[in-house]
TORBABA-441113 format. One line per 3 residues: number of its first residue (from 1); their letters; for each residue y, x, z of C-alpha. Coordinates in Angstrom, 2 decimals. Layout:
NUM	A	Y X Z | ...
This chain:
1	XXX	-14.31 -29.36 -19.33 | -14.15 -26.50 -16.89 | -11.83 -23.89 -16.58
4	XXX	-14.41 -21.18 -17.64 | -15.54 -22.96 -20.66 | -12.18 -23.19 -21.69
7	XXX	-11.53 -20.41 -21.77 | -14.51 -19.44 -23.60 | -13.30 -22.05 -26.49
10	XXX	-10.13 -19.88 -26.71 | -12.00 -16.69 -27.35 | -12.06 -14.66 -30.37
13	XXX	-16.21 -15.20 -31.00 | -16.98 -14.37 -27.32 | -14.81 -11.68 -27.09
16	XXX	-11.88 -10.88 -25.01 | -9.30 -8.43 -24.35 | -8.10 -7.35 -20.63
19	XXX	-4.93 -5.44 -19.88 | -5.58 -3.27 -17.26 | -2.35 -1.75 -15.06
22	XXX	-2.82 1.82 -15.58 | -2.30 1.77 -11.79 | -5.88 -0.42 -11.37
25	XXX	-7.44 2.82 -13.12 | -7.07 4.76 -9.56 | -9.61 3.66 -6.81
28	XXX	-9.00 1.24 -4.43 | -8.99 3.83 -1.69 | -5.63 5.67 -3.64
31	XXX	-3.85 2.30 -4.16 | -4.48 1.00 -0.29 | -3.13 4.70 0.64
34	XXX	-0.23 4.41 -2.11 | 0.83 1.08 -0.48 | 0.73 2.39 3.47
37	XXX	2.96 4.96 1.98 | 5.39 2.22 0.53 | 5.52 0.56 3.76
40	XXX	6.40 3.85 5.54 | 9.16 4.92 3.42 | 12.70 3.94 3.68
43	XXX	14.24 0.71 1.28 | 18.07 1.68 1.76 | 18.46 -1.57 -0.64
46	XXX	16.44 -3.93 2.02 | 18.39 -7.62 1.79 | 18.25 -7.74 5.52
49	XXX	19.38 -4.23 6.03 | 16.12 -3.36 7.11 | 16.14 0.53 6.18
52	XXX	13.85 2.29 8.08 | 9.47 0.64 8.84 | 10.15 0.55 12.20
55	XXX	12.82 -2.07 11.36 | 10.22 -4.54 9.41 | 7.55 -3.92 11.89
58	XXX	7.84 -6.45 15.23 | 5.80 -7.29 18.42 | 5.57 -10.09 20.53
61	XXX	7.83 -9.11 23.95 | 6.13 -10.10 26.59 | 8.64 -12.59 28.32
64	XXX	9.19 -14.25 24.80 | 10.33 -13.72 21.69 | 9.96 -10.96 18.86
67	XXX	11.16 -7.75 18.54 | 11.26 -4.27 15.81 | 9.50 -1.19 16.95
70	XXX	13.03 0.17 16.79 | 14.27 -1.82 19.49 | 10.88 -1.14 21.33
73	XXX	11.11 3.00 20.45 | 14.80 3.27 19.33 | 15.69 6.28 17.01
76	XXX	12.21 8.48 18.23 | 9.20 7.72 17.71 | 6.23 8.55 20.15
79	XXX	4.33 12.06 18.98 | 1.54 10.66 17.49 | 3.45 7.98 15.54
82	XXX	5.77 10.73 13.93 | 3.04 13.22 13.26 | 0.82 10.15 11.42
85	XXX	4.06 9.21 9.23 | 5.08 13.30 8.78 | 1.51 13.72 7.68
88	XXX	1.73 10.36 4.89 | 4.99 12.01 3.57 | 2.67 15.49 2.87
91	XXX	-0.09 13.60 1.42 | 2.30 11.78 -0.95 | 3.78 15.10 -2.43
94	XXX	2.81 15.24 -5.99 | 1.22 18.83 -5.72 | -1.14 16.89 -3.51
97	XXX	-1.80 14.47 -5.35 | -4.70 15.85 -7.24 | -6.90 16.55 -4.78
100	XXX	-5.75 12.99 -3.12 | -7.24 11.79 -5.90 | -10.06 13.63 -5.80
103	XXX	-10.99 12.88 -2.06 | -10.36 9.12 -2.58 | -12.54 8.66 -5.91
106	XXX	-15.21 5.84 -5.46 | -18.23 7.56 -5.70 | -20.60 6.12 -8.31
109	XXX	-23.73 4.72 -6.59 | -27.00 7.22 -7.20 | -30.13 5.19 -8.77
């Protein structure tokens, strides 16, 4: 029997109920924005004592082998680097996160 038919048989008369994360409720646009955030931010708790994303994030060097941005840039970051993450850590302020919200809605398609 296939999965979806199955599944079917285990319904209440056709009907279902889905548990939604009340963080699915925001658009996609605010959750892929939430998550850059997350990367950004510091994990003082990281297993490999990986604190800051410049530790987690590597390159290929080119005579071999792998290395973090923090090797590559060491404590500072070029201008436009710091000014992109200074700029995440405003947006992610929770006065701002209204009209965040706002910008990022999906807009429902006109007819």
């Amino acid at each position: 029997m296939p999965r979806i038919s199955r599944l079917r048989a285990r319904g209440s008369r056709g009907r279902s109920v889905i548990a939604l994360l009340p963080r699915l409720r925001e658009s996609r646009k605010l959750r892929l924005f939430e998550t850059a955030c997350d990367v950004l931010r510091d994990h003082p708790g990281h297993a490999r004592g990986w604190v800051r994303w410049t530790d987690r994030v590597f390159y290929p060097r080119p005579g071999g082998g792998i290395a973090s941005l923090s090797e590559l840039w060491g404590r500072r970051q070029p201008g436009a680097v710091r000014s992109f993450v200074n700029l995440m850590g405003l947006l992610r302020a929770q006065t701002v996160r209204p009209a965040l919200r706002w910008a990022l809605a999906e807009k429902e398609a006109a007819l």
